[in-house]
N, C-alpha and C positions, 0 to 999 in steps of 0.2 A: 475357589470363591468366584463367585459371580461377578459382572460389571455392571449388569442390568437391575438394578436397586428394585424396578418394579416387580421384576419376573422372581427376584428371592422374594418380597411380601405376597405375593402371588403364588408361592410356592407355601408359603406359610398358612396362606388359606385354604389352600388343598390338602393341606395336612391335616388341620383342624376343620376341615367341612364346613367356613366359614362364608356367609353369602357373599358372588360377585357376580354383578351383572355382564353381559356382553353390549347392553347400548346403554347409553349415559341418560340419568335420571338422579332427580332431587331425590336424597334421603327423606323415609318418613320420619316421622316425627322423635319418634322414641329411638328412633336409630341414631336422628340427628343429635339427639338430647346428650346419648351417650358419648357416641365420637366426640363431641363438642368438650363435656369433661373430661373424656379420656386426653383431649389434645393441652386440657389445660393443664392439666395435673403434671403431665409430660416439663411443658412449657415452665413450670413451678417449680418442679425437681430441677433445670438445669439453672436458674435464680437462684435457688437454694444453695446447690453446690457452689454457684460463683460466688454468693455472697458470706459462704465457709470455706473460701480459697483451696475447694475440692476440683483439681483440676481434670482426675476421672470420672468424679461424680458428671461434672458440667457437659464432658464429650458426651458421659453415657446418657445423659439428658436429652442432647440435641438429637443423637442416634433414633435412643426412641420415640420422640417428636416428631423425624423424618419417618420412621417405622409406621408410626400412625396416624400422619399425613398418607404418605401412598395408600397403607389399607384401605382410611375411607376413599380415597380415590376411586380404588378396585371394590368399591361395595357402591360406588353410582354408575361405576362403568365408563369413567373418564379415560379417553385414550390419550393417558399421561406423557406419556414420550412423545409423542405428536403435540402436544400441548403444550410441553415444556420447551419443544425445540421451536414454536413461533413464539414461547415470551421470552425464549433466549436472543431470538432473531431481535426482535424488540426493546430488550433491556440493551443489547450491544450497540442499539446506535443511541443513546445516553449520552448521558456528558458529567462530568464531573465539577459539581458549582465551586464558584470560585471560591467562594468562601460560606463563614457560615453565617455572612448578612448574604450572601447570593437574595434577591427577590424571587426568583425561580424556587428557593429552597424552601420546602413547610416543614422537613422539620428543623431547619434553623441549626445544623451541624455539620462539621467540617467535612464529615466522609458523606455530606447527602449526595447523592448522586440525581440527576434530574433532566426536562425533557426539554432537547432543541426545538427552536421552532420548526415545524412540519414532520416533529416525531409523527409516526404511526404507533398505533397500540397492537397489544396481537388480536390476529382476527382468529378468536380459539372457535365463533360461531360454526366459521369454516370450516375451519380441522375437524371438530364435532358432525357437521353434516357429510364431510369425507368420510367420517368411521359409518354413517349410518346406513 
């Protein structure tokens, strides 16, 4: 088994001869139409399952939610791991609001997590013109 999440959906598109680009580009339209339900329906089954205290259901939900997130990833051509590793850099210097009146916090709960003053965001413009 793989560790590289990207390169197994990436592998799964080379299976099924499914399109991916090499530089990064907005889906068109009907591309986007469909990943967009495909992510919801995704996103729906693992709701479902939590809300029928299906606790396989719920993982296999999230699974393939992640499943088809990376795909359309690999059908704009986002260089994912490059991408993920500057919003990682960026979520880790975070802070964890005190509470869930934090003022910091929008959505107003206890696990929000939120930005110090002089956070940076990720600079994915970057990472993207480094792939190009």
């Amino acid at each position: 088994m793989s560790k590289d999440l990207v390169q197994d959906v990436q592998d799964f598109f080379d299976k099924f001869d499914l399109p991916s680009r090499r530089k990064p580009k907005i889906l068109d339209e009907d591309t986007l139409t469909f990943r967009t339900k495909f992510m919801v329906e995704e996103l729906q089954e693992f709701r479902d399952a939590c809300a029928n205290d299906d606790l396989v259901g719920a993982i296999d939900g999230l699974c393939d939610l992640v499943y088809v997130a990376l795909g359309t990833a690999i059908m704009m051509g986002a260089p994912f791991n490059a991408c993920w590793d500057e919003v990682q850099r960026a979520n880790m210097s975070k802070v964890r609001a005190i509470n869930a009146d934090d003022p910091r916090s929008t959505r107003k709960h206890r696990f929000d997590i939120v930005k110090p003053t002089g956070w940076k965001a990720p600079d994915l413009q970057k990472v993207i013109d480094e792939q190009i």
